[in-house]
TIRO-7550 format. One record per residue (C-alpha): y, z, x; residue in three letters. Coordinates in steps of 0.25 Angstrom, whole numbers, plus 2048, in hexadecimal, padded with zeros to 3 digits. Example, Ala and Ser with C-alpha at 12.3 -4.5 7.8 and 13.67 -1.06 7.14 Angstrom:
7EE81F831ALA/7FC81D837SER/
This chain:
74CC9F588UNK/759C9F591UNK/763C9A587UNK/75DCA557BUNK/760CAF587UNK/76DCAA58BUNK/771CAB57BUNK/76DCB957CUNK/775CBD589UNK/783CB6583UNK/77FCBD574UNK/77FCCA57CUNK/78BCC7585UNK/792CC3578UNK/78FCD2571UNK/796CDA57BUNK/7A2CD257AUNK/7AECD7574UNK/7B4CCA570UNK/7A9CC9564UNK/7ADCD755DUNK/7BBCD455DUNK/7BACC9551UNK/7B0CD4549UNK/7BCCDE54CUNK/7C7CD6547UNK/7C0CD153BUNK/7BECE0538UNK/7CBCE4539UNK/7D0CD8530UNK/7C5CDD526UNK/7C8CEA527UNK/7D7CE6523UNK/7D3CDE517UNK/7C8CE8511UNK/7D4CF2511UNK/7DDCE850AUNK/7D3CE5500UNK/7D0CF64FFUNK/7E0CF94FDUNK/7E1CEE4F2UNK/7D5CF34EDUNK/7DCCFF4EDUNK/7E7CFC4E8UNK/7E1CF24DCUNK/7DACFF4D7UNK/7E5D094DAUNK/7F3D044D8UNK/7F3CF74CFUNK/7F0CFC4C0UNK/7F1CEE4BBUNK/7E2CEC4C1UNK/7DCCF84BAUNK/7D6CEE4ADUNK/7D0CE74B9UNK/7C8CF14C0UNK/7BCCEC4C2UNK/7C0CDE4C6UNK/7CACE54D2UNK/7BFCEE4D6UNK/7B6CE24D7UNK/7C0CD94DFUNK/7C1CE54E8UNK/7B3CE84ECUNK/7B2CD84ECUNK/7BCCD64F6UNK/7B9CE14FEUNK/7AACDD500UNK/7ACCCF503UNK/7B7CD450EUNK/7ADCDD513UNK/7A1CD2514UNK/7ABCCC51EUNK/7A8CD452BUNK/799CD1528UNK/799CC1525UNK/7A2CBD52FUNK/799CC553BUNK/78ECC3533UNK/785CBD541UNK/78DCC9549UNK/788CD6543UNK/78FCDE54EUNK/79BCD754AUNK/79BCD953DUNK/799CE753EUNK/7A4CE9546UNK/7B0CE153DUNK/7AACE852FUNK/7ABCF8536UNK/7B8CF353BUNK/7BCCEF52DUNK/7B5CF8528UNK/7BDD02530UNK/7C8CFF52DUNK/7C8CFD51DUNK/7C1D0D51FUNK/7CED11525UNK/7D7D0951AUNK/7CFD10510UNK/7D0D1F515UNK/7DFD1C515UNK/7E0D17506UNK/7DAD24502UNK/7E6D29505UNK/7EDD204FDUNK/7E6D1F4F2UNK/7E1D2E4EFUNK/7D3D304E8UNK/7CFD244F0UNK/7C3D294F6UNK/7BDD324EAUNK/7BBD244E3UNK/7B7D1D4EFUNK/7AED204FCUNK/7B4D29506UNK/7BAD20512UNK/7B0D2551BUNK/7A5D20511UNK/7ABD13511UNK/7ABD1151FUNK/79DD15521UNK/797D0C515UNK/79DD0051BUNK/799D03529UNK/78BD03524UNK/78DCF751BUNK/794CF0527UNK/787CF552FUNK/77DCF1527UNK/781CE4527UNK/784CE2536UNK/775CE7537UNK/76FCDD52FUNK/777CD1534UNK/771CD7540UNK/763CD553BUNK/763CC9534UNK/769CC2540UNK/75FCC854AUNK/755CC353DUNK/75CCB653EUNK/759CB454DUNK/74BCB954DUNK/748CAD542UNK/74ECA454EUNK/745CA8558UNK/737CA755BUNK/732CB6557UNK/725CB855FUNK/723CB056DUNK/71DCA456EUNK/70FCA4570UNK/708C9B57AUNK/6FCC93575UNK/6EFC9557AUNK/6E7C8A581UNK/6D9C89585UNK/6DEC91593UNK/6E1C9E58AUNK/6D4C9F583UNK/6C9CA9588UNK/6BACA4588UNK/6AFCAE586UNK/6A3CA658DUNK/695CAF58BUNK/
């Protein structure tokens, strides 16, 4: 009983401290950097290089490929740490929101195409959210199947048992 609540105190001393944000925030910058890289070649790719016009469809596919799988980052490296998580992807989030409000005023009719910046940004905030949230549960689930769920009952012996005598 004392080493499960002894767990418990260093677990919650270990949540308010700042040292553990500050991986989720540089992975969130380094993300944010690459999902804009990936945006602006993207761009570019589709914009700007004619010779890939025949290859539509297999440029926009290696697009939206490498943009997911750089966006599963944040999530399966802080895939025990929802708070974690959280914080990286709306970091990298932010970031690539910001790159993208700026290409649109490269790149003119970005947005009619496209979703507005300020769509984007709260799509992915909620997709970033949703899976913090269930990380969250199914590690709490994870835990509880660890656990005893119900206390332990004790037996009962003759002592317990009530006699009725007429």
């Amino acid at each position: 009983m004392s080493n499960d609540s002894s767990r418990i105190e260093a677990e919650t001393r270990a949540r308010g401290n700042p040292q553990r944000i500050r991986p989720a925030l540089l992975t969130g910058l380094y993300m944010g950097a690459l999902l804009t890289i990936a945006m602006l070649t993207s761009l570019v790719g589709a914009n700007r290089v004619p010779q890939l016009e025949p290859y539509a469809l297999e440029r926009n596919a290696a697009s939206y490929g490498a943009f997911a799988i750089l966006m599963l980052v944040p999530i399966l490296v802080f895939l025990k740490r929802p708070l974690e998580m959280f914080v990286s992807a709306i970091v990298a989030w932010v970031l690539f929101d910001a790159a993208y409000r700026l290409a649109g005023f490269y790149f003119r009719n970005l947005f009619d195409g496209l979703r507005t910046p300020f769509v984007a940004l709260i799509e992915g905030a909620v997709l970033y959210g949703v899976a913090a949230v269930l990380c969250w549960v199914a590690g709490m689930a994870f835990r509880v199947r660890h656990r005893a769920m119900a206390p332990r009952r004790r037996r009962v012996g003759p002592q317990d048992v009530v006699r009725y005598d007429r």
